[in-house]
Legacy VTK file of the C-alpha trace (Angstrom):
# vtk DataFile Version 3.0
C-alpha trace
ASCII
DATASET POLYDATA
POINTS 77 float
29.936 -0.142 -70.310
26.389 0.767 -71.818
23.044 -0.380 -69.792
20.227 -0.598 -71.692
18.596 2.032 -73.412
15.175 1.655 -71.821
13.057 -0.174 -68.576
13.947 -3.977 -68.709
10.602 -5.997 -67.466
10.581 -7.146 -63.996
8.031 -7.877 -61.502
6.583 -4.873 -59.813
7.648 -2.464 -62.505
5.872 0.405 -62.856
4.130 0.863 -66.528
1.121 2.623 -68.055
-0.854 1.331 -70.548
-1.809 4.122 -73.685
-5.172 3.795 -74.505
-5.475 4.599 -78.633
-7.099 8.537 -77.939
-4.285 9.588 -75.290
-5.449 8.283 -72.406
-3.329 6.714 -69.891
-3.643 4.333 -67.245
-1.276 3.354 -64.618
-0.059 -0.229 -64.191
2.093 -2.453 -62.176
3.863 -5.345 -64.092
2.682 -9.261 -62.410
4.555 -11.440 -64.401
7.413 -11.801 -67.519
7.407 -14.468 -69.525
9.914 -15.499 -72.457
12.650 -13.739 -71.500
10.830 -10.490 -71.101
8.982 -10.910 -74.573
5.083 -11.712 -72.276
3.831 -9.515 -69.528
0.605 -9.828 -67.252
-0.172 -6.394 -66.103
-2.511 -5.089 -63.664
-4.120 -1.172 -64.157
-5.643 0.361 -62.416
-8.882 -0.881 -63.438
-7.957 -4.000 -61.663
-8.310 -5.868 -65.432
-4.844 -8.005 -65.860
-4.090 -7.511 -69.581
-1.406 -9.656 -71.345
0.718 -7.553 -73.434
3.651 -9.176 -75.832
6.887 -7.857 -77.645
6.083 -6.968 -81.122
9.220 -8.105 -83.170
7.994 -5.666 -86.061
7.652 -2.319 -83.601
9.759 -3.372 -80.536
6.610 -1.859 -78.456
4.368 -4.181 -75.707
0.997 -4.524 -77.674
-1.714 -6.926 -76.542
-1.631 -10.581 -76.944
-4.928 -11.388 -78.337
-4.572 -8.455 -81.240
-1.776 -6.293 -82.347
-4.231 -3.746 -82.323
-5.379 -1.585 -79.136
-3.405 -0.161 -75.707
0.391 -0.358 -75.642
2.487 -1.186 -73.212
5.163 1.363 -71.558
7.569 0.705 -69.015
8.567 3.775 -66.914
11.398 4.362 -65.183
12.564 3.688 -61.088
12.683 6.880 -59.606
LINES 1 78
77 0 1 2 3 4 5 6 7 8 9 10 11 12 13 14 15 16 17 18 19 20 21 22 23 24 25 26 27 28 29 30 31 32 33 34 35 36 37 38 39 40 41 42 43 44 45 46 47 48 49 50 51 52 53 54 55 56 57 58 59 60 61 62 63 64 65 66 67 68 69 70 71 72 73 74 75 76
């Protein structure tokens, strides 16, 4: 049986957020909402950003603009 083929949200995940330019920044996931479609992330900026599931890219983009960082969840281990 297959797992999935990438990070499934959960609280305390580790992510970084990609900054349009190639910067990174790392984050720790605070909450999922709608079935893992809405996270509240913290970087390490202390800033919590909401990020959302874009059904047209299948990547984490902001909330409030589709536009901006991205969301990626990395790996346990």
């Amino acid at each position: 049986m297959l797992g999935p083929s990438r990070p499934l949200p959960r609280v305390g995940a580790r992510a970084r957020i990609a900054h349009f330019g190639g910067g990174f920044e790392l984050a720790t996931v605070l909450a999922v909402h709608d079935d893992g479609k809405r996270l509240e992330v913290r970087g390490e900026t202390g800033e919590v950003i909401e990020f959302v599931l874009s059904p047209a890219t299948a990547r984490f983009v902001p909330a409030n603009s589709p536009h901006g960082p991205r969301l990626e969840l990395l790996a346990d281990g």
